[in-house]
DRENVEXPA-751316 format. One record per residue (C-alpha): x, y, z; residue number from 1; residue in three letters. Coordinates in nm, 4 decimals. Layout:
BEGIN
X:X, Y:Y, Z:Z, n:NUM, res:ALA
...
This chain:
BEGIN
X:-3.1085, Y:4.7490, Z:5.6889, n:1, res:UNK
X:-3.1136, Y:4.6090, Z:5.3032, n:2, res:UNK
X:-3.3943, Y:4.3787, Z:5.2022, n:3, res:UNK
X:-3.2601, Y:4.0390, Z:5.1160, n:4, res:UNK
X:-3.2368, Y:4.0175, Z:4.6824, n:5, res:UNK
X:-3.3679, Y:3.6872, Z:4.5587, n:6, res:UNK
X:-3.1205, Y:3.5819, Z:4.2695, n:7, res:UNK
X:-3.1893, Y:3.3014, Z:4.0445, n:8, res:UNK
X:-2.8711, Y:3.1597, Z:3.9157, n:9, res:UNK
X:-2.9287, Y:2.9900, Z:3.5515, n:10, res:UNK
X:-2.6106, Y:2.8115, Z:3.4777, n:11, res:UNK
X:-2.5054, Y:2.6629, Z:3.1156, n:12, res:UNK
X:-2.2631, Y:2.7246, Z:2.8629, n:13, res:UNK
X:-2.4606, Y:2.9359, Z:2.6770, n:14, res:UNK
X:-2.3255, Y:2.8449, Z:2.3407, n:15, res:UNK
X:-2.4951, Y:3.0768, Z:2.2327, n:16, res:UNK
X:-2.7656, Y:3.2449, Z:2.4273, n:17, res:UNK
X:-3.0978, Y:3.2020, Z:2.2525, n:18, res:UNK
X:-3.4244, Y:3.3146, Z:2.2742, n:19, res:UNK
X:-3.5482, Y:2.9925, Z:2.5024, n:20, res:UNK
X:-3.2727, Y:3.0988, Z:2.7563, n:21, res:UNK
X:-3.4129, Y:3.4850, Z:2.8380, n:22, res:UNK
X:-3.7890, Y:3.3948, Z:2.7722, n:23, res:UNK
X:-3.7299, Y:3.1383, Z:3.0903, n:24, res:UNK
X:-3.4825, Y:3.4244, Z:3.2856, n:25, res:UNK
X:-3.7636, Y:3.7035, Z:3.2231, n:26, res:UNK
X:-4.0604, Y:3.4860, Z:3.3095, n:27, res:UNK
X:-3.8830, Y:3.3855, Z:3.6445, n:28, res:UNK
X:-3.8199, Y:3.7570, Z:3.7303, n:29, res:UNK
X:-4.1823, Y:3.8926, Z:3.6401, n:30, res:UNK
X:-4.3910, Y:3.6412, Z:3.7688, n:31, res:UNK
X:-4.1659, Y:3.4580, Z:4.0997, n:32, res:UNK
X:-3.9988, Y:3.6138, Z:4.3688, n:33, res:UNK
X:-3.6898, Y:3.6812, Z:4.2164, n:34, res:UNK
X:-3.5476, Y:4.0464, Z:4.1502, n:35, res:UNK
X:-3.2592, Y:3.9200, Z:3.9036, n:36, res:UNK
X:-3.1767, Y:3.6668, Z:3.7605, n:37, res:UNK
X:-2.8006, Y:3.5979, Z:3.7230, n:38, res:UNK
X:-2.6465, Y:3.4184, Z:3.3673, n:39, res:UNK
X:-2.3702, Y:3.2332, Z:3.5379, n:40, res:UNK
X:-2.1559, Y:3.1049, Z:3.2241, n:41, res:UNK
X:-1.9669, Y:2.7764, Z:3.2589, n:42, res:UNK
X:-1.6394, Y:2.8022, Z:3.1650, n:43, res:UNK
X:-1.4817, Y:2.5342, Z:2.9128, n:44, res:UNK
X:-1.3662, Y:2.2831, Z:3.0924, n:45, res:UNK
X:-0.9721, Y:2.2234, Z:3.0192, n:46, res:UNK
X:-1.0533, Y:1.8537, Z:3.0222, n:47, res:UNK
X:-1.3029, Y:1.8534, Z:2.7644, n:48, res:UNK
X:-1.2076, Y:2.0868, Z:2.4671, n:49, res:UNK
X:-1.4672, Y:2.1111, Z:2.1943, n:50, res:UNK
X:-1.4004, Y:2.2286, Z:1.8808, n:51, res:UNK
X:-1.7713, Y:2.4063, Z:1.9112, n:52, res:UNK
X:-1.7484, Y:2.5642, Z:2.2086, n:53, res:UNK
X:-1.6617, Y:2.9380, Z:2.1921, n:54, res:UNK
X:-1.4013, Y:3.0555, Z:2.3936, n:55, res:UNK
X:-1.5174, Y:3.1761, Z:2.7501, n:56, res:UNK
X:-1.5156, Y:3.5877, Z:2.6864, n:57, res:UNK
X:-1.7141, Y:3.5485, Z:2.3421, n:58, res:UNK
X:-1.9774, Y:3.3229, Z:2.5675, n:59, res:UNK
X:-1.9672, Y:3.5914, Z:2.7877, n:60, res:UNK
X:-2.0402, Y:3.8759, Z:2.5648, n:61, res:UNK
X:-2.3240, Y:3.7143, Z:2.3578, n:62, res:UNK
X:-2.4984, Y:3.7245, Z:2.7579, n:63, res:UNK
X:-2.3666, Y:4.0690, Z:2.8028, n:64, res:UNK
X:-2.5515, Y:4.1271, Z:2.4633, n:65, res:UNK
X:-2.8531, Y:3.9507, Z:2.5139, n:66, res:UNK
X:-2.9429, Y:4.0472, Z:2.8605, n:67, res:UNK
X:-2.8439, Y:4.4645, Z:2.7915, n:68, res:UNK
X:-3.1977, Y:4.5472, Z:2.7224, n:69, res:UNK
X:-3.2956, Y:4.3411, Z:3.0695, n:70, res:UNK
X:-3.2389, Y:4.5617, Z:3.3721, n:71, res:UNK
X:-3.2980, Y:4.2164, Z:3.5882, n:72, res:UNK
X:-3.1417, Y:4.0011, Z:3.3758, n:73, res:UNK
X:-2.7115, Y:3.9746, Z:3.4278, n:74, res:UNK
X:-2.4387, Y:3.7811, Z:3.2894, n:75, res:UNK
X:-2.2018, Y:3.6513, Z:3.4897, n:76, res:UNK
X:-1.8577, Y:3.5224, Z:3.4633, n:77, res:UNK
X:-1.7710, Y:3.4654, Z:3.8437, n:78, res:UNK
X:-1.6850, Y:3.0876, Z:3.7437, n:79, res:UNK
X:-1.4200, Y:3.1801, Z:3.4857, n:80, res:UNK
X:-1.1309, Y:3.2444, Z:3.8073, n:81, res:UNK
X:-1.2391, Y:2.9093, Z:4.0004, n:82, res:UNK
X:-1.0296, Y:2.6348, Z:4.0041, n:83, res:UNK
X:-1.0836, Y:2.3672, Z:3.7290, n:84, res:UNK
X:-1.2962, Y:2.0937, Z:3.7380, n:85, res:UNK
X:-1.5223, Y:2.3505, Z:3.9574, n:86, res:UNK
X:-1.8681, Y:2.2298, Z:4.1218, n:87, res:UNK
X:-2.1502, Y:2.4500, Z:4.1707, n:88, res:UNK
X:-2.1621, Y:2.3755, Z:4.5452, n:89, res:UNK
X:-1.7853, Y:2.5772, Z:4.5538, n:90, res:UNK
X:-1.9984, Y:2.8892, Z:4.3168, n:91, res:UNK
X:-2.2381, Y:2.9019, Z:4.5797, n:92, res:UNK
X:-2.0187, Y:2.9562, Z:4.8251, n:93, res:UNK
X:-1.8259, Y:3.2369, Z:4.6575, n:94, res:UNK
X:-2.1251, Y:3.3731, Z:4.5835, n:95, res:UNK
X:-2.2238, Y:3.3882, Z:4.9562, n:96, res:UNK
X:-1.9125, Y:3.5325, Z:5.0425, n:97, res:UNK
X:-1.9445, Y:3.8448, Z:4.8089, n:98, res:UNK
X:-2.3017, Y:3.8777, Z:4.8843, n:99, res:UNK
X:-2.3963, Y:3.7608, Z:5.2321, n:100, res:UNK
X:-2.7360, Y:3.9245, Z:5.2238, n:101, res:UNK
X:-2.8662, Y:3.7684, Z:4.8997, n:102, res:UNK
X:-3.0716, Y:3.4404, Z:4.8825, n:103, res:UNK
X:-2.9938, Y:3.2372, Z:4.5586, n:104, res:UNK
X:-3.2336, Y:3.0014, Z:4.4244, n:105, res:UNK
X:-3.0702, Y:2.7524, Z:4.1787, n:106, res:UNK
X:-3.3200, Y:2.7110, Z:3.8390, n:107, res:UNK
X:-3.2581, Y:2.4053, Z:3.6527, n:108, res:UNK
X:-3.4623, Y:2.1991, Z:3.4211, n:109, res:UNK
X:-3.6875, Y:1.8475, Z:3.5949, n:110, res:UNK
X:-3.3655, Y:1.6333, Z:3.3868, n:111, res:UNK
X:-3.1300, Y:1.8242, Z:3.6009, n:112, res:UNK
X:-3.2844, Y:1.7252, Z:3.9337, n:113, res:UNK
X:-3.3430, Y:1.3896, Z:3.8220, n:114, res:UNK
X:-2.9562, Y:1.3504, Z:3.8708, n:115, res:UNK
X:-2.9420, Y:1.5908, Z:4.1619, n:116, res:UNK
X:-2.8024, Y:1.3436, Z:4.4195, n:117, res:UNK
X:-2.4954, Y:1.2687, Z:4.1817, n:118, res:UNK
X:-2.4063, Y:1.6546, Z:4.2340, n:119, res:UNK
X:-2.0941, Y:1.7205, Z:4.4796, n:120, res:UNK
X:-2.2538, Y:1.8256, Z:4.8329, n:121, res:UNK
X:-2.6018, Y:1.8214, Z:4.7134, n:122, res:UNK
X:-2.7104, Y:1.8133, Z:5.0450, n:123, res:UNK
X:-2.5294, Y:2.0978, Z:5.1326, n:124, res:UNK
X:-2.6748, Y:2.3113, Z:4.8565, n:125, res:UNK
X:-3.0748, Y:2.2010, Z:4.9612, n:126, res:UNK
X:-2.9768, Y:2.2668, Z:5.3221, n:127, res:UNK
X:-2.9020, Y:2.6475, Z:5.1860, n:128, res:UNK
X:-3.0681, Y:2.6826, Z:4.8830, n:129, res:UNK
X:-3.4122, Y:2.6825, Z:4.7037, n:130, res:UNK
X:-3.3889, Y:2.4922, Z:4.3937, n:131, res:UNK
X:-3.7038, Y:2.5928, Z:4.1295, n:132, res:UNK
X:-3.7095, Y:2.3597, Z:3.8955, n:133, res:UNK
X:-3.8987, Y:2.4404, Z:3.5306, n:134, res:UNK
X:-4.0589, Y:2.1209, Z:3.4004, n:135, res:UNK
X:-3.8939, Y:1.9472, Z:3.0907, n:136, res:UNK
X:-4.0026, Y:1.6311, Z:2.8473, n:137, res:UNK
X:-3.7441, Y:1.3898, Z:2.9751, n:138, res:UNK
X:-3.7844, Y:1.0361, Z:3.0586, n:139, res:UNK
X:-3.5967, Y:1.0367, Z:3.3622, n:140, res:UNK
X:-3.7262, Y:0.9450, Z:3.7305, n:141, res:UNK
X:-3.7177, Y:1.1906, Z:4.0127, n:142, res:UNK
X:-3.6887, Y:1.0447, Z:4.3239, n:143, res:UNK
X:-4.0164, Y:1.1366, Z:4.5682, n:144, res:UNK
X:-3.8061, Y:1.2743, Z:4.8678, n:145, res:UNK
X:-3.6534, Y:1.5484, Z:4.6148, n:146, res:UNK
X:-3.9964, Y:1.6141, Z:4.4310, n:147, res:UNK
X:-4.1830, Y:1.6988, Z:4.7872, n:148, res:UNK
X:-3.8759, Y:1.8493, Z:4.9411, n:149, res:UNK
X:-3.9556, Y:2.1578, Z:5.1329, n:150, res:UNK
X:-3.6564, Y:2.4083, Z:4.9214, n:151, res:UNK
X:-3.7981, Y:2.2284, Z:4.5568, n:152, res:UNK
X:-4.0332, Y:2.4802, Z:4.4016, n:153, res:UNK
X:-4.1985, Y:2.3554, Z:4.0540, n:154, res:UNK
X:-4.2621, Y:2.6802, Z:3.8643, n:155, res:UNK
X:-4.4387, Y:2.6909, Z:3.5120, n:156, res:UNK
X:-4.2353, Y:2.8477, Z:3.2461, n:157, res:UNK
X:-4.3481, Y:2.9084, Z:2.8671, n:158, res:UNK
X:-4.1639, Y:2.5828, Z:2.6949, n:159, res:UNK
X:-3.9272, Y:2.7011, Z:2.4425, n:160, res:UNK
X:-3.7923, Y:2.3622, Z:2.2853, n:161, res:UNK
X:-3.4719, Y:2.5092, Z:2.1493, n:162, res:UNK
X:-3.1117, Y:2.4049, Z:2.1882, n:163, res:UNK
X:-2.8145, Y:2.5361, Z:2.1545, n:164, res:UNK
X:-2.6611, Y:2.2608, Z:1.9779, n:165, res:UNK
X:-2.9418, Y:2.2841, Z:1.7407, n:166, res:UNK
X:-2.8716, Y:2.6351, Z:1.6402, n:167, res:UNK
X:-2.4736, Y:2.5206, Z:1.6014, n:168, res:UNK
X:-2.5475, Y:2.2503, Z:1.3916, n:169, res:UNK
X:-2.7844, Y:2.4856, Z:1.1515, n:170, res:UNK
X:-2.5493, Y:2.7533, Z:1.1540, n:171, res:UNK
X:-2.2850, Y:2.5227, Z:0.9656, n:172, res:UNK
X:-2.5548, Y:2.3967, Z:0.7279, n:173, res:UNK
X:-2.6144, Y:2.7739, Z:0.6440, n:174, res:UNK
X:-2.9650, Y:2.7820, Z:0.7993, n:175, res:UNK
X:-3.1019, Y:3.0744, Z:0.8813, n:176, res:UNK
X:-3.1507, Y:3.0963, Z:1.2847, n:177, res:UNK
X:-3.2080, Y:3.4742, Z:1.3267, n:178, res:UNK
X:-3.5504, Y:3.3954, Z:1.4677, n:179, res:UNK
X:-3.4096, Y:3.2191, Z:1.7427, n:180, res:UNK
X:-3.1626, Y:3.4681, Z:1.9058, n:181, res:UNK
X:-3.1553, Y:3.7851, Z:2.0155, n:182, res:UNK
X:-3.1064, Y:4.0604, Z:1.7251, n:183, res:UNK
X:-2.7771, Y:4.1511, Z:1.8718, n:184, res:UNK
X:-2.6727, Y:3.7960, Z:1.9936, n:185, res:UNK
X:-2.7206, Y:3.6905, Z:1.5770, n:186, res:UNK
X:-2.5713, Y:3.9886, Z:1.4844, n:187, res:UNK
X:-2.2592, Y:3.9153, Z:1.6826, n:188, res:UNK
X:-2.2652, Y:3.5424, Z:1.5768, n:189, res:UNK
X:-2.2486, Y:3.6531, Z:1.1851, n:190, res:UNK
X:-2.0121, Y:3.9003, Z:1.2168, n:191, res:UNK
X:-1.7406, Y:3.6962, Z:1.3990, n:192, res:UNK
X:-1.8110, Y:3.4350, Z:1.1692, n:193, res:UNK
X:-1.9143, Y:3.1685, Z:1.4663, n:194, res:UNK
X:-2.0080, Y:2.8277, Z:1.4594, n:195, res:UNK
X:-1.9178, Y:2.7759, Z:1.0657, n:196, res:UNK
């Protein structure tokens, strides 16, 4: 009989990776119960086309990139074949499906669950899920019954206060961002001439 694997699932576009994103993913696997932790890449939505949003496979191999040197850290593109618009209650399941012996724990930043009750099936997901949610500065209010709920874990995570949009913006002004990604994520970035 396998032990259950404990999978965090960080989802975002990941446009680009930085360092923030796999300080957080490493901390979670070295100091929670969590053997992996699982870069689940949001595809672009076909209702909301951004000029600055890389195309799905260069998302996805910037995580590939980043995470190589990170035995528990994965990228994954298992959201790129769902239907569009796709919740993450309908990921979940799919996820269950192909691995009914794993637990997944959903990480997401304080923000996130402030607007957790918007979310399709939320109910569903707390029902069968542990959410562990990694304090942000935000101004939002999270309602008390979510806060105390017995599947919310509060976990402290080193703050990185870096965004992705950030490192887009300063990429077209010819900043230098190296110190902020991975050596091969930057690398990548320069030579296909992103975000310019």
């Amino acid at each position: 009989m396998l032990d259950t694997r404990h999978i965090g699932l960080f989802f975002g576009s990941f446009n680009p990776i930085h360092i923030g994103h796999l300080i957080m993913g490493n901390h979670i696997v070295e100091h929670y119960h969590i053997d992996e932790v699982w870069y689940i890449i949001t595809p672009q939505s076909p209702f909301k086309q951004k000029a600055s949003m890389l195309n799905n496979n260069h998302r996805y191999e910037l995580v590939y990139q980043a995470t190589e040197d990170y035995p528990k850290l994965k990228p994954s593109n298992i959201e790129f074949n769902l239907p569009q618009p796709n919740y993450t209650t309908k990921t979940l399941e799919v996820l269950h499906e192909r691995y009914p012996d794993f637990q997944f724990y959903l990480i997401m930043g304080e923000d996130n669950l402030a607007s957790f009750k918007k979310w399709k099936n939320y109910e569903y997901i707390l029902e069968h899920h542990h959410l562990l949610i990694c304090p942000r500065q935000h101004n939002k209010t999270v309602a008390m019954d979510l806060k105390h709920h017995k599947k919310v874990t509060y976990i402290e995570v080193p703050k990185v206060e870096i965004s992705s949009s950030f490192i887009r913006k300063s990429i077209a002004e010819q900043k230098n961002v190296k110190p902020m990604l991975p050596e091969k994520v930057w690398k990548y970035i320069d030579e296909m001439n992103f975000y310019k």
